[in-house]
mmCIF file of the protein (N, C-alpha, C, O) and its ligand, coordinates in Angstrom:
data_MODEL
# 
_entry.id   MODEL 
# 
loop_
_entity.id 
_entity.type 
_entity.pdbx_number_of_molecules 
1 polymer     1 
2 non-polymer 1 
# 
_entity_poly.entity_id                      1 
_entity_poly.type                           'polypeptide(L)' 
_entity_poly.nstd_linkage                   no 
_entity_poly.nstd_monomer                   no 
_entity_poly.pdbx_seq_one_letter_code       
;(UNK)(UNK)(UNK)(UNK)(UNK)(UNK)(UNK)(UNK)(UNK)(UNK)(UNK)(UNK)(UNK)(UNK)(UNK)(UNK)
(UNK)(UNK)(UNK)(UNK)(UNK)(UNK)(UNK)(UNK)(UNK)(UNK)(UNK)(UNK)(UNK)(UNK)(UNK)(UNK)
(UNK)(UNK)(UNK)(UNK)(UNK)(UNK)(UNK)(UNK)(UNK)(UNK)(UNK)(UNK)(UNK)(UNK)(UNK)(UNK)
(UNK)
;
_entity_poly.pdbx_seq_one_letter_code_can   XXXXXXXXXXXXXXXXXXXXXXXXXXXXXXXXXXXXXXXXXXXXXXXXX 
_entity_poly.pdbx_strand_id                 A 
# 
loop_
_entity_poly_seq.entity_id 
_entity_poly_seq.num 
_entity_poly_seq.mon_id 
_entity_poly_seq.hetero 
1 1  UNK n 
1 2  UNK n 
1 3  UNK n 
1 4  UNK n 
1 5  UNK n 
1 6  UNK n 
1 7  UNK n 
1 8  UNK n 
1 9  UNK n 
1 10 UNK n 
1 11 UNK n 
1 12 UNK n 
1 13 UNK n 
1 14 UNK n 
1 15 UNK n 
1 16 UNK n 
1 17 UNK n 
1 18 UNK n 
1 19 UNK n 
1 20 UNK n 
1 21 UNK n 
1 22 UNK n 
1 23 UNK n 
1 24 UNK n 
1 25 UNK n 
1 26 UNK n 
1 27 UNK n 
1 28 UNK n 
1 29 UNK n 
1 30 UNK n 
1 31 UNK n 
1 32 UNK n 
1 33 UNK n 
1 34 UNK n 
1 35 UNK n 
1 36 UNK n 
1 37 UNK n 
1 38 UNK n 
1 39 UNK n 
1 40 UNK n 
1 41 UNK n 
1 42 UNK n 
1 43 UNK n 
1 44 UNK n 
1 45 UNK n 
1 46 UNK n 
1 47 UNK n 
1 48 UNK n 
1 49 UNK n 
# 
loop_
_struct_asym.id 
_struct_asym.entity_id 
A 1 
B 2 
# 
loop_
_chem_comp.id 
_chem_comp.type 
_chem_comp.mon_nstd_flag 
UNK 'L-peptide linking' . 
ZN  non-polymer         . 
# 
_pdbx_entity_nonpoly.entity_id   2 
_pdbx_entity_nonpoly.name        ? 
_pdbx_entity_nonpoly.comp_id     ZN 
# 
_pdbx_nonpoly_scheme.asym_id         B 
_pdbx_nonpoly_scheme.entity_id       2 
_pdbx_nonpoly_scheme.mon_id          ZN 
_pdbx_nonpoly_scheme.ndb_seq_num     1 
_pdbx_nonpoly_scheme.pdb_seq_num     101 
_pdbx_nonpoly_scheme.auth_seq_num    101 
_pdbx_nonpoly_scheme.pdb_mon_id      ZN 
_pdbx_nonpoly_scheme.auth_mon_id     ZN 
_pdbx_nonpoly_scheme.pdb_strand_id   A 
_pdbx_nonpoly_scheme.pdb_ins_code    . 
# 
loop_
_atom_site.group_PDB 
_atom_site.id 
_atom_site.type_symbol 
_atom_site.label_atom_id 
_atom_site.label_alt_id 
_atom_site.label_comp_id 
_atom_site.label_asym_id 
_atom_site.label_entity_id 
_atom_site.label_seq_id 
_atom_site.pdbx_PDB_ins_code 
_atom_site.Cartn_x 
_atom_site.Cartn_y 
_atom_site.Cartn_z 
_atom_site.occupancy 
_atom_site.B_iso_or_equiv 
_atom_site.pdbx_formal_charge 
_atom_site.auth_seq_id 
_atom_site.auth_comp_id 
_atom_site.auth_asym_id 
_atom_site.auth_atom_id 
_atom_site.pdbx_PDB_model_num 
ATOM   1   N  N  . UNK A 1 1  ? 10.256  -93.156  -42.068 1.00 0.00 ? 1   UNK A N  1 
ATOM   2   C  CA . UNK A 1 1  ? 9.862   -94.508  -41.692 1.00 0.00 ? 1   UNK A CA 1 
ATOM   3   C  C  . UNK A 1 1  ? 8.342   -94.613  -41.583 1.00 0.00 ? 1   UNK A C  1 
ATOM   4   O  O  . UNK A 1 1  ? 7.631   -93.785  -41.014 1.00 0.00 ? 1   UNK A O  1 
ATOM   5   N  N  . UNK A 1 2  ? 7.949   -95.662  -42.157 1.00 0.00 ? 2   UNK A N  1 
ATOM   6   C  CA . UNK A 1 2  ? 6.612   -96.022  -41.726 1.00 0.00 ? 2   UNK A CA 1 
ATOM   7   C  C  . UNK A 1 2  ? 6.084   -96.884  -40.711 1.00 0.00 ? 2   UNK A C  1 
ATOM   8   O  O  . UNK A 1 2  ? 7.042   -97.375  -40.113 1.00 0.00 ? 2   UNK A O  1 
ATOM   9   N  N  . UNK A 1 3  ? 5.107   -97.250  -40.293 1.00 0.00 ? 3   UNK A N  1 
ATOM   10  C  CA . UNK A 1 3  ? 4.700   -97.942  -38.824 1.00 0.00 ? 3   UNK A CA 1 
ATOM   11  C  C  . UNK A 1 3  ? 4.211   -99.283  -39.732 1.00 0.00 ? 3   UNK A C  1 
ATOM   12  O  O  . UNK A 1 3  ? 3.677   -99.251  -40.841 1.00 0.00 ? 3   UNK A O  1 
ATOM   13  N  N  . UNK A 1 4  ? 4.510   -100.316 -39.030 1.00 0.00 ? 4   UNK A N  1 
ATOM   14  C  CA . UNK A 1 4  ? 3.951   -101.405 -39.242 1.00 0.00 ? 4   UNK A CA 1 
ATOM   15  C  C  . UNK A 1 4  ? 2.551   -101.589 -38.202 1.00 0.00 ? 4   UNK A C  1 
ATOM   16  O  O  . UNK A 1 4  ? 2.456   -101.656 -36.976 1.00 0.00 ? 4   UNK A O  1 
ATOM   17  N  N  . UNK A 1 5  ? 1.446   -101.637 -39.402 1.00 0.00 ? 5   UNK A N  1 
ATOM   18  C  CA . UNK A 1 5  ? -0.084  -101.592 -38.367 1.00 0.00 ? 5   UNK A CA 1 
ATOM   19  C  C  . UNK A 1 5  ? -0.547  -102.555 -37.453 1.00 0.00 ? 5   UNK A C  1 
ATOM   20  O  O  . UNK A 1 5  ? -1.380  -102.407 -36.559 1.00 0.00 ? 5   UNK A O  1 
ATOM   21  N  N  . UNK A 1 6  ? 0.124   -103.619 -37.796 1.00 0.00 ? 6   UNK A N  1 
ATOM   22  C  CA . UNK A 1 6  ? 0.077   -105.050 -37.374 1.00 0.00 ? 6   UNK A CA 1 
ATOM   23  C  C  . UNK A 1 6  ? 0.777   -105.268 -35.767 1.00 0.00 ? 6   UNK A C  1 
ATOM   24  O  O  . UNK A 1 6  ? 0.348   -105.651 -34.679 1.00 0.00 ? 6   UNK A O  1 
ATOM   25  N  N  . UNK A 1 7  ? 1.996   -104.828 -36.268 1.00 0.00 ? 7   UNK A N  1 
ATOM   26  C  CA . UNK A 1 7  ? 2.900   -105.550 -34.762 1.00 0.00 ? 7   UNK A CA 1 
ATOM   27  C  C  . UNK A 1 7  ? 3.891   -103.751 -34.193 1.00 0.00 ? 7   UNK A C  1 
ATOM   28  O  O  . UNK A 1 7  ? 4.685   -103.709 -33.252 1.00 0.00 ? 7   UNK A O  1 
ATOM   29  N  N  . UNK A 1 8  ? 3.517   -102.554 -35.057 1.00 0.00 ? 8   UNK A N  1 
ATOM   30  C  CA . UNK A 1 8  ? 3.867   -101.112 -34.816 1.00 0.00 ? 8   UNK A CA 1 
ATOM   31  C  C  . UNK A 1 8  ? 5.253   -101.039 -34.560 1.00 0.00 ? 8   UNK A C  1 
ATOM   32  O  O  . UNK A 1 8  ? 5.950   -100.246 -33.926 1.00 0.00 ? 8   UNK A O  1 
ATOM   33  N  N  . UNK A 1 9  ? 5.519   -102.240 -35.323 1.00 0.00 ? 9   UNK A N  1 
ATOM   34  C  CA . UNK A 1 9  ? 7.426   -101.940 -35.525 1.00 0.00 ? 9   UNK A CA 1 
ATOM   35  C  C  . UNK A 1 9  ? 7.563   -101.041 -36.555 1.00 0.00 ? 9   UNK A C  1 
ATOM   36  O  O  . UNK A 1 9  ? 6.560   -101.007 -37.268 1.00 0.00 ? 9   UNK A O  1 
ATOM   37  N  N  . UNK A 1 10 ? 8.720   -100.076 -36.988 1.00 0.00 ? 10  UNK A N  1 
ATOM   38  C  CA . UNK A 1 10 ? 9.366   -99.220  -38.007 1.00 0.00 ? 10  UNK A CA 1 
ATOM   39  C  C  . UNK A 1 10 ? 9.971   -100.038 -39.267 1.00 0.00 ? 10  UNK A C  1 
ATOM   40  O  O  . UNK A 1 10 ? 11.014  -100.664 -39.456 1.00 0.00 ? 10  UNK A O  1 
ATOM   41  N  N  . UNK A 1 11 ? 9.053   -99.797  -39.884 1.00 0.00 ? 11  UNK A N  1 
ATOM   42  C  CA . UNK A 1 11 ? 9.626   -100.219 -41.646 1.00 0.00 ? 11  UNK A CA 1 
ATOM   43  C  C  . UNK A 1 11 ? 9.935   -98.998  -42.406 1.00 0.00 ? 11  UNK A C  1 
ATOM   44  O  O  . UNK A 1 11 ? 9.398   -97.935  -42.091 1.00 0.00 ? 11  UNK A O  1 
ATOM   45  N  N  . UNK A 1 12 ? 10.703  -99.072  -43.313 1.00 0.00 ? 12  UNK A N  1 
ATOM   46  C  CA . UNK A 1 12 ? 11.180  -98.160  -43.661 1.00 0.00 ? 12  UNK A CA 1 
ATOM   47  C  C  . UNK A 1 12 ? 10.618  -98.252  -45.514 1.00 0.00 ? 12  UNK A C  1 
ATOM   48  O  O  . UNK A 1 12 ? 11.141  -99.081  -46.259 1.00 0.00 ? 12  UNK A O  1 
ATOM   49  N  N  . UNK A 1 13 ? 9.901   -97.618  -45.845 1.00 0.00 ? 13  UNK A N  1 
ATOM   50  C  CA . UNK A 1 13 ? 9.029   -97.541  -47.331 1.00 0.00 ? 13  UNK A CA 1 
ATOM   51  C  C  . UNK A 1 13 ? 10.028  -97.827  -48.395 1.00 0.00 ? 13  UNK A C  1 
ATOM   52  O  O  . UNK A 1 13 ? 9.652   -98.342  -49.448 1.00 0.00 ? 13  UNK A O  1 
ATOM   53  N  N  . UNK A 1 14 ? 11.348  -97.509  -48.178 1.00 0.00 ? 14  UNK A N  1 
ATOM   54  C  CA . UNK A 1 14 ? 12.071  -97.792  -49.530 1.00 0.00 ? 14  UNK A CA 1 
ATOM   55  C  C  . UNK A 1 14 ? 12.754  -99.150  -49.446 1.00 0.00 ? 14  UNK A C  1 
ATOM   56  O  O  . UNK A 1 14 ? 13.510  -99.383  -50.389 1.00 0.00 ? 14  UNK A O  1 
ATOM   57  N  N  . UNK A 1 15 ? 12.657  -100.015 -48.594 1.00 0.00 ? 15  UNK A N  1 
ATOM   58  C  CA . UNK A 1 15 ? 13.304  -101.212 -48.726 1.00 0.00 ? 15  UNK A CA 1 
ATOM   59  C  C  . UNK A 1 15 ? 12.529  -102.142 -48.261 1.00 0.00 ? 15  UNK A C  1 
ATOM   60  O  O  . UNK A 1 15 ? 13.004  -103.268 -48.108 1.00 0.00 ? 15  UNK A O  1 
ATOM   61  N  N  . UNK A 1 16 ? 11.478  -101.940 -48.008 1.00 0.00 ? 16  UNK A N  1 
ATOM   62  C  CA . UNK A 1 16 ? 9.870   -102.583 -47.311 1.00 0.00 ? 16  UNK A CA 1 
ATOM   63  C  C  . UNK A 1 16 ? 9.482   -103.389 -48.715 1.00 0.00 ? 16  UNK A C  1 
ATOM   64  O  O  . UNK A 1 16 ? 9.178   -102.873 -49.791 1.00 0.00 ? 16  UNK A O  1 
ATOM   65  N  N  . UNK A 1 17 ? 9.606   -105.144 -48.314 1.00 0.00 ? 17  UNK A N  1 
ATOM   66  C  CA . UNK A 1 17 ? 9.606   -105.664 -49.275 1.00 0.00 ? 17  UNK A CA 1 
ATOM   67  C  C  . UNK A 1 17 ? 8.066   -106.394 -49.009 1.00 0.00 ? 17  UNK A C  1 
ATOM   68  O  O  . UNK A 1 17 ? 7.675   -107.171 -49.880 1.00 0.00 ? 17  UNK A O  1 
ATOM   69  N  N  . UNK A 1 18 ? 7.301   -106.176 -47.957 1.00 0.00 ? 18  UNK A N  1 
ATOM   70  C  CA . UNK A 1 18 ? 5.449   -106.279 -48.000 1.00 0.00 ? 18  UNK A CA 1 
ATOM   71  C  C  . UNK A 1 18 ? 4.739   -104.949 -47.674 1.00 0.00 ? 18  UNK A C  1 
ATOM   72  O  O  . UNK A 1 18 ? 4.813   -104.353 -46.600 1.00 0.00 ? 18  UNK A O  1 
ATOM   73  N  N  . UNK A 1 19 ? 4.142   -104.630 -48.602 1.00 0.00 ? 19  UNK A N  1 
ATOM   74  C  CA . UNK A 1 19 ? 3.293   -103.876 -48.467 1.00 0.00 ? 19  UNK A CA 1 
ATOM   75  C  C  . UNK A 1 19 ? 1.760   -103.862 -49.255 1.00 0.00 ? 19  UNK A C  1 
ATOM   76  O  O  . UNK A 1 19 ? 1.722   -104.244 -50.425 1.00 0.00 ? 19  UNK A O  1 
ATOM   77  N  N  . UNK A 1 20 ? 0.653   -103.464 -48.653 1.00 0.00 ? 20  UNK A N  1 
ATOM   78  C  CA . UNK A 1 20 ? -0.486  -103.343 -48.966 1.00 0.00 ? 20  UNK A CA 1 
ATOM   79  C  C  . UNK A 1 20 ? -1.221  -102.148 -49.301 1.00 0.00 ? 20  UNK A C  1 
ATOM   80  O  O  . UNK A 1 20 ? -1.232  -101.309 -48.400 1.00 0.00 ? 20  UNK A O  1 
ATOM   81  N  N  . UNK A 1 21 ? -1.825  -101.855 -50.337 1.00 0.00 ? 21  UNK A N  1 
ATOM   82  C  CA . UNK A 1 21 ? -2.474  -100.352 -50.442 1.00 0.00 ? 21  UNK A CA 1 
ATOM   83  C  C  . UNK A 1 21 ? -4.347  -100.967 -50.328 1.00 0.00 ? 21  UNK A C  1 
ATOM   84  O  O  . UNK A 1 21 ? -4.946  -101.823 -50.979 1.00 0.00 ? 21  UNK A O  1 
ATOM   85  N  N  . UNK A 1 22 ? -4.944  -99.734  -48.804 1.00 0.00 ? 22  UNK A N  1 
ATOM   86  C  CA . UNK A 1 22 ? -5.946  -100.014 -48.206 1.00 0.00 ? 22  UNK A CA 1 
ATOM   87  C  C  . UNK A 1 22 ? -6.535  -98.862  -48.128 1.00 0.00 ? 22  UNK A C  1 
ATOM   88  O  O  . UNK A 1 22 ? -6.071  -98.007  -47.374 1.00 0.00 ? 22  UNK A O  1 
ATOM   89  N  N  . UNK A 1 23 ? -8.003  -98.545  -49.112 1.00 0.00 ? 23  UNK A N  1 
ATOM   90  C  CA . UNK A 1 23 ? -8.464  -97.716  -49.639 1.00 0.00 ? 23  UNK A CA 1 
ATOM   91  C  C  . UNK A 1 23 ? -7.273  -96.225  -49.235 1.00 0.00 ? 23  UNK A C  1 
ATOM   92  O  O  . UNK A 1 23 ? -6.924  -95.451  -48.344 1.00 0.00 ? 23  UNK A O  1 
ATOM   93  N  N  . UNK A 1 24 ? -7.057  -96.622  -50.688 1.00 0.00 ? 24  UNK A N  1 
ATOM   94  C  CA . UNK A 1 24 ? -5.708  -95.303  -51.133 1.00 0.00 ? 24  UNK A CA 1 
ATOM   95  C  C  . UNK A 1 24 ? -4.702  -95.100  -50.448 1.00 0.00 ? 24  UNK A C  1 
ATOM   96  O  O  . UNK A 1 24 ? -3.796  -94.320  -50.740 1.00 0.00 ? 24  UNK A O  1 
ATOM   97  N  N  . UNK A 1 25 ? -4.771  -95.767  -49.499 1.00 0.00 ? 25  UNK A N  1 
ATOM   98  C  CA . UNK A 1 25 ? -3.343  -95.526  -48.384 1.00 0.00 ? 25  UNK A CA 1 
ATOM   99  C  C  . UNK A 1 25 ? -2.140  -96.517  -48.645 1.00 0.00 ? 25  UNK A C  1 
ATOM   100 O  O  . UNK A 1 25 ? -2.447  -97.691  -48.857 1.00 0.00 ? 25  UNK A O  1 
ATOM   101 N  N  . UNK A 1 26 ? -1.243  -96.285  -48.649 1.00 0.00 ? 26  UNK A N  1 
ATOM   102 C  CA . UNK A 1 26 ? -0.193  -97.636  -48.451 1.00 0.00 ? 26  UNK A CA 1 
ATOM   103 C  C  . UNK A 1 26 ? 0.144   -98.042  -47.163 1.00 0.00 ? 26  UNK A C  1 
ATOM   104 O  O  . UNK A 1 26 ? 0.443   -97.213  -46.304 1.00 0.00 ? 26  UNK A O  1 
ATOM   105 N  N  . UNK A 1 27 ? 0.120   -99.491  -46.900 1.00 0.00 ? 27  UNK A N  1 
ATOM   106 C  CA . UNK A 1 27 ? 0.698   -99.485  -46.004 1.00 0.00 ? 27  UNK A CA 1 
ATOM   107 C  C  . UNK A 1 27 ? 1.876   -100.567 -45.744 1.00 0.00 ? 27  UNK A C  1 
ATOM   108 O  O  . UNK A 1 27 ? 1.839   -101.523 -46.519 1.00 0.00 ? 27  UNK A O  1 
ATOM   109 N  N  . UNK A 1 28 ? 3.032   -100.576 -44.672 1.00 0.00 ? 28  UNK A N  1 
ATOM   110 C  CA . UNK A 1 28 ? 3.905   -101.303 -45.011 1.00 0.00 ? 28  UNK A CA 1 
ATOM   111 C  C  . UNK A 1 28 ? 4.321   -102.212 -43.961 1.00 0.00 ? 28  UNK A C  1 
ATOM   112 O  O  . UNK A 1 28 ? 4.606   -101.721 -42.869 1.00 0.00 ? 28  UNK A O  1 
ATOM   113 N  N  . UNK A 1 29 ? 4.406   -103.588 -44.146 1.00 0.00 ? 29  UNK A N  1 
ATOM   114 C  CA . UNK A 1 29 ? 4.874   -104.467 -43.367 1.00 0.00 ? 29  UNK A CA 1 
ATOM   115 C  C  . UNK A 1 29 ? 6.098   -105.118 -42.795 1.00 0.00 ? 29  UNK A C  1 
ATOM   116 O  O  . UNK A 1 29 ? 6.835   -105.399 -43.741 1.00 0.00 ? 29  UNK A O  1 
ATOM   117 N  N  . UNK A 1 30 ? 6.606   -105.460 -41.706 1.00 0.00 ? 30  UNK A N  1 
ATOM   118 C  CA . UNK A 1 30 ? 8.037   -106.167 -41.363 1.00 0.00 ? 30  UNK A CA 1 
ATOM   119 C  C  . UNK A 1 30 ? 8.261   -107.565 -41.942 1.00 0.00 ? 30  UNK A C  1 
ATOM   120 O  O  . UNK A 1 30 ? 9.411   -107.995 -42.027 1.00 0.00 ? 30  UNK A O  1 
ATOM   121 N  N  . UNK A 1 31 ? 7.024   -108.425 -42.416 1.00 0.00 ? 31  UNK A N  1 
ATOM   122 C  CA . UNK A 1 31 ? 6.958   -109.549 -42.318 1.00 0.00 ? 31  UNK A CA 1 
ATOM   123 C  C  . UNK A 1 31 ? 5.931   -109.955 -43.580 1.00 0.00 ? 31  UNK A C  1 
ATOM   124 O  O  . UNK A 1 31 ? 5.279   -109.034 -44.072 1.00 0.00 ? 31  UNK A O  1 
ATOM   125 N  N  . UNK A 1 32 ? 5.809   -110.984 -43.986 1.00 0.00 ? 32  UNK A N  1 
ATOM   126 C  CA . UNK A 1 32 ? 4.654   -111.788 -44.493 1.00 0.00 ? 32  UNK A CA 1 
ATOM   127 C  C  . UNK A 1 32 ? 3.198   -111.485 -43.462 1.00 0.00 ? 32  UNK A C  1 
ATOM   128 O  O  . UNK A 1 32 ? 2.088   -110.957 -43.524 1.00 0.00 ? 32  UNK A O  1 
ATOM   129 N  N  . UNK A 1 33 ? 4.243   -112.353 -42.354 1.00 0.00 ? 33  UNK A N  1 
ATOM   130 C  CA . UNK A 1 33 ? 2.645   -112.592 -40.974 1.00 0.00 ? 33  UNK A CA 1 
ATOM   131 C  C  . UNK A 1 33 ? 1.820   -111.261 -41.288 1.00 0.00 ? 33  UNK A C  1 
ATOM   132 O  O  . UNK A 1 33 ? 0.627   -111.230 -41.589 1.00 0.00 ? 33  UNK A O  1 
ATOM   133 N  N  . UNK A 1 34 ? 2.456   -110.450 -41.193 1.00 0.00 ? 34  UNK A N  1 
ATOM   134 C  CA . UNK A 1 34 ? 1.845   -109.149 -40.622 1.00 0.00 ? 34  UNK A CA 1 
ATOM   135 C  C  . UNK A 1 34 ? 1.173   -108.943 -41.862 1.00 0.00 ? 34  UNK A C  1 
ATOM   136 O  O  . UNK A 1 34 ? -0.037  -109.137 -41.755 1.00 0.00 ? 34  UNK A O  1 
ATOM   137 N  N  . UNK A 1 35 ? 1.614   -108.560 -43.190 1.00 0.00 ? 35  UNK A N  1 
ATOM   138 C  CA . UNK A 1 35 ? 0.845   -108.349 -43.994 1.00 0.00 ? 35  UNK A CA 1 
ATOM   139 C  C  . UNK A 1 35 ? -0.658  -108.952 -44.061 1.00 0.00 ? 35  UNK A C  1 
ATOM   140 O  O  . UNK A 1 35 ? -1.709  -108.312 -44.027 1.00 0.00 ? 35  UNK A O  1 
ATOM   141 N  N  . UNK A 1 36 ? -0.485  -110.314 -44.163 1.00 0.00 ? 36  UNK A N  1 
ATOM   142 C  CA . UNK A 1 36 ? -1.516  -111.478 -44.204 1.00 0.00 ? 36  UNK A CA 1 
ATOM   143 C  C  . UNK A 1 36 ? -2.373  -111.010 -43.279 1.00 0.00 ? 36  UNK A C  1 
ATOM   144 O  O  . UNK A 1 36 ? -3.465  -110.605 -43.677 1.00 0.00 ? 36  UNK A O  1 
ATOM   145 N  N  . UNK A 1 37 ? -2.029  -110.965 -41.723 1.00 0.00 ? 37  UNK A N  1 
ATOM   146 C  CA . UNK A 1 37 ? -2.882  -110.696 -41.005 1.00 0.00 ? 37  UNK A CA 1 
ATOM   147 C  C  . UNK A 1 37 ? -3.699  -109.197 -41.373 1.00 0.00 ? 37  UNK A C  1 
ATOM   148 O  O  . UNK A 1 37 ? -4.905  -109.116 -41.139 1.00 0.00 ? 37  UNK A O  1 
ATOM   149 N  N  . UNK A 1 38 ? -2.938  -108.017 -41.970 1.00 0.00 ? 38  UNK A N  1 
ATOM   150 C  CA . UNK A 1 38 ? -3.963  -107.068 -42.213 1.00 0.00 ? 38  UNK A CA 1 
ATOM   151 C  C  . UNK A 1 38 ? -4.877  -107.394 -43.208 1.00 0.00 ? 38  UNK A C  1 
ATOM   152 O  O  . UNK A 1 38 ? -6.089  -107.291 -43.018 1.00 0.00 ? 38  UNK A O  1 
ATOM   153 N  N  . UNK A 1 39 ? -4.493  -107.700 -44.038 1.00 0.00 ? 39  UNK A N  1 
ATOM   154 C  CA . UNK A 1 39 ? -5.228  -107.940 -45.736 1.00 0.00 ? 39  UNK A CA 1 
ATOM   155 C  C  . UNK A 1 39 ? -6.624  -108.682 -45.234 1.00 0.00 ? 39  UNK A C  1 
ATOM   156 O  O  . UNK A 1 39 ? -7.675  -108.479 -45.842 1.00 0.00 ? 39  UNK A O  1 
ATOM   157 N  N  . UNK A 1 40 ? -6.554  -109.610 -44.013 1.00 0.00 ? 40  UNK A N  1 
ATOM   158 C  CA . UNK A 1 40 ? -7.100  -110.271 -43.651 1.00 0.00 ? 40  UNK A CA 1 
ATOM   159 C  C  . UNK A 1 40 ? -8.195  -109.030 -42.861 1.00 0.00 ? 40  UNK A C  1 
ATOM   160 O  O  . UNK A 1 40 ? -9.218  -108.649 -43.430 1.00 0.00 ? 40  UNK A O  1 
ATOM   161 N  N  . UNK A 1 41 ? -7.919  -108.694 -41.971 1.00 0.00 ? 41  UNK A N  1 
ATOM   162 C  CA . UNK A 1 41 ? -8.693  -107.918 -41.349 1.00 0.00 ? 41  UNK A CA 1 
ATOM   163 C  C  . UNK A 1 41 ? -8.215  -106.008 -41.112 1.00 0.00 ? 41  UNK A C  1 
ATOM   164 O  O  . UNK A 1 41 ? -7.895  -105.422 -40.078 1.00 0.00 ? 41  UNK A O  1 
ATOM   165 N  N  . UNK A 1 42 ? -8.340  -105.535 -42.401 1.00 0.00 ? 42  UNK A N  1 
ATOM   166 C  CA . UNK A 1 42 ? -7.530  -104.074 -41.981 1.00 0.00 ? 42  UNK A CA 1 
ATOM   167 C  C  . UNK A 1 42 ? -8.302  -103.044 -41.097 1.00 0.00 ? 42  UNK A C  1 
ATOM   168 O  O  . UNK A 1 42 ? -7.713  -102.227 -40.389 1.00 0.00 ? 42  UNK A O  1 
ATOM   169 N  N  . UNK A 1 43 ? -9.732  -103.145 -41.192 1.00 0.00 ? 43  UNK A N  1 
ATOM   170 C  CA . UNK A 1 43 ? -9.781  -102.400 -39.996 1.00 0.00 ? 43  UNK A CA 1 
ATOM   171 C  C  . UNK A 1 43 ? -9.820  -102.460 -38.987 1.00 0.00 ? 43  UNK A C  1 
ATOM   172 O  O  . UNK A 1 43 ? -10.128 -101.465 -38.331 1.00 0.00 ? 43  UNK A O  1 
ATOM   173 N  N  . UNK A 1 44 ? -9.442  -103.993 -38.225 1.00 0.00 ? 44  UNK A N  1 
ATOM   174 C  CA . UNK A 1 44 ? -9.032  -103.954 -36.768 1.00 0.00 ? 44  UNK A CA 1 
ATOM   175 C  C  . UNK A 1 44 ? -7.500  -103.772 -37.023 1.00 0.00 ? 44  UNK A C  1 
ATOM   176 O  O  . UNK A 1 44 ? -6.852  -104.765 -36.694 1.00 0.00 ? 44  UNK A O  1 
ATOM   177 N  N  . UNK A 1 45 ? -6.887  -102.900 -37.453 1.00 0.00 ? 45  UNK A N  1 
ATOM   178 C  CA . UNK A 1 45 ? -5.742  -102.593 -37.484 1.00 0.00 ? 45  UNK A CA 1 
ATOM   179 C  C  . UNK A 1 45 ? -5.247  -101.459 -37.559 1.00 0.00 ? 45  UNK A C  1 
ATOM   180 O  O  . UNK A 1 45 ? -4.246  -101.043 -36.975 1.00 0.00 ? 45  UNK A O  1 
ATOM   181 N  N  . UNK A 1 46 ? -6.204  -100.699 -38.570 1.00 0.00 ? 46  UNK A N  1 
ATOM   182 C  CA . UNK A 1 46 ? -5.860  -99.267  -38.635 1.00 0.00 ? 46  UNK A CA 1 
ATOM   183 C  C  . UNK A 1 46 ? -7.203  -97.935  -37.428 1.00 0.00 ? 46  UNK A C  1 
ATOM   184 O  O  . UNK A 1 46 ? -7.099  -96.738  -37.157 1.00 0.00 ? 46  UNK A O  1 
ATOM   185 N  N  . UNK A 1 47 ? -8.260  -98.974  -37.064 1.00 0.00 ? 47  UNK A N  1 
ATOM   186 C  CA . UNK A 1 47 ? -9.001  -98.606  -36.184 1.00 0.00 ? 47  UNK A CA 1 
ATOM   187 C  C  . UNK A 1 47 ? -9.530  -96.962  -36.119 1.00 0.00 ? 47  UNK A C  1 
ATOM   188 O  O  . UNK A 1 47 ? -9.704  -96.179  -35.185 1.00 0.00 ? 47  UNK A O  1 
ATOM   189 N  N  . UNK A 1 48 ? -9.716  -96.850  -37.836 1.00 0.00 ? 48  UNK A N  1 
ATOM   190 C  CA . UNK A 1 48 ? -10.470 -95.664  -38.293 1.00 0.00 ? 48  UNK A CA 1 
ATOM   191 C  C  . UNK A 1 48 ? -12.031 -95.679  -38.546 1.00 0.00 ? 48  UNK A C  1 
ATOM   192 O  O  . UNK A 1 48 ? -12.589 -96.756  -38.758 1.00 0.00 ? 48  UNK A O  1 
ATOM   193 N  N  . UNK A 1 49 ? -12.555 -94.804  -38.530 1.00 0.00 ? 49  UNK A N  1 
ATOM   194 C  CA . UNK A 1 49 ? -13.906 -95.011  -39.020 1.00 0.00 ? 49  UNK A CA 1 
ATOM   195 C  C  . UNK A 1 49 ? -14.632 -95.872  -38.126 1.00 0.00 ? 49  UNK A C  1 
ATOM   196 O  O  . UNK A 1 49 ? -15.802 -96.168  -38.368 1.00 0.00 ? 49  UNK A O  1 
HETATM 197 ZN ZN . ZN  B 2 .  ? 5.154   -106.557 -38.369 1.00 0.00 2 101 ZN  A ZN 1 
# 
């Protein structure tokens, strides 16, 4: 399972129907919202660097 970065609910990569790839990483969403909101701002989300 993967973490949703947005709202840190469990998505699961093989049936995860939003996802975003953010310098080389994938990442995967529960929702539209959530996607949108990262694409929008991913590093207040993944809070690296
Ligand atoms: Zn979500």
């Amino acid at each position: 399972m993967a973490i949703d970065p947005v709202c840190k609910m469990e998505v699961d990569e093989k049936t995860a129907k939003f996802k975003s790839v953010y310098k080389g990483e994938t990442y995967y969403f529960c929702a539209p919202g959530c996607k949108k909101a990262f694409e929008e701002k991913p590093e207040g989300y993944i809070g690296q660097e």
